[in-house]
VEXDREN-2710 file (C-alpha; in Angstrom, 1 decimal):
% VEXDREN-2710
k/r/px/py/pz
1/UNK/-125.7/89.2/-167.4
2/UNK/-122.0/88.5/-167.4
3/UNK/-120.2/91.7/-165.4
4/UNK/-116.7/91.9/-167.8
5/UNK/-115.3/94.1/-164.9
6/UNK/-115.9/91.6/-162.0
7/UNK/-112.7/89.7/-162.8
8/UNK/-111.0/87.5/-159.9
9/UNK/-107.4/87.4/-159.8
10/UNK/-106.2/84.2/-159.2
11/UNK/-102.8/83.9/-160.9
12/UNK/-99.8/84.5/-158.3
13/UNK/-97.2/86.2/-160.6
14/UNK/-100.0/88.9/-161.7
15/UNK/-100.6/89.5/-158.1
16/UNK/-96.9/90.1/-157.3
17/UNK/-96.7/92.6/-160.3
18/UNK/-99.7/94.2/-159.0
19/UNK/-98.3/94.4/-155.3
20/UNK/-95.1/95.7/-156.9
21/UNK/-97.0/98.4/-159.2
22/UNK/-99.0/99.5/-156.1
23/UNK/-96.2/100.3/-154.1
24/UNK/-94.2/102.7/-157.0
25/UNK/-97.1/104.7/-157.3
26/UNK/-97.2/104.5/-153.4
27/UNK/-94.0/105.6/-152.9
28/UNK/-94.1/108.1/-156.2
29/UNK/-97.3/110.0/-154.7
30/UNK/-95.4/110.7/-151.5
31/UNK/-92.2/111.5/-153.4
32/UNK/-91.2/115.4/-153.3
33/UNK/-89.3/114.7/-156.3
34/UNK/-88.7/112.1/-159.0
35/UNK/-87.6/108.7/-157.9
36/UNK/-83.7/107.8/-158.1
37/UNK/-83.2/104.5/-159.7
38/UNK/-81.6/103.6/-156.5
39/UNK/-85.2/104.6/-154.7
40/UNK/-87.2/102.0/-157.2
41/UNK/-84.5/99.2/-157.2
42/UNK/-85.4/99.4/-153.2
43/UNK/-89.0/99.2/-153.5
44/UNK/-89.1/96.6/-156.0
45/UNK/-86.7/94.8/-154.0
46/UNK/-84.0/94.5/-157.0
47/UNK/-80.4/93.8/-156.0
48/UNK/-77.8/96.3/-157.0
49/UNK/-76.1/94.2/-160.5
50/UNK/-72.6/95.6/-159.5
51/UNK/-73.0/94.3/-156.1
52/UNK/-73.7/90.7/-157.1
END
């Protein structure tokens, strides 16, 4: 019998959104307080628009 939940990841873009996802709620869990924009820019490695 086929396990629908035993699903290997293979595809490399759905892994880097999952590695991405993983650490907001990382960082979000050990957050005191909401997240700036700034904060999640940083942790999803996301170059300031104005600054480019």
């Amino acid at each position: 019998m086929h396990d629908q939940f035993d699903v290997t990841l293979e595809d490399a873009d759905l892994l880097g959104e999952v590695e991405l996802t993983t650490n907001l709620i990382i960082a979000a869990s050990e957050a005191e307080e909401h997240l700036s924009p700034d904060q999640i820019d940083e942790i999803l490695g996301v170059a300031d628009a104005e600054s480019a």
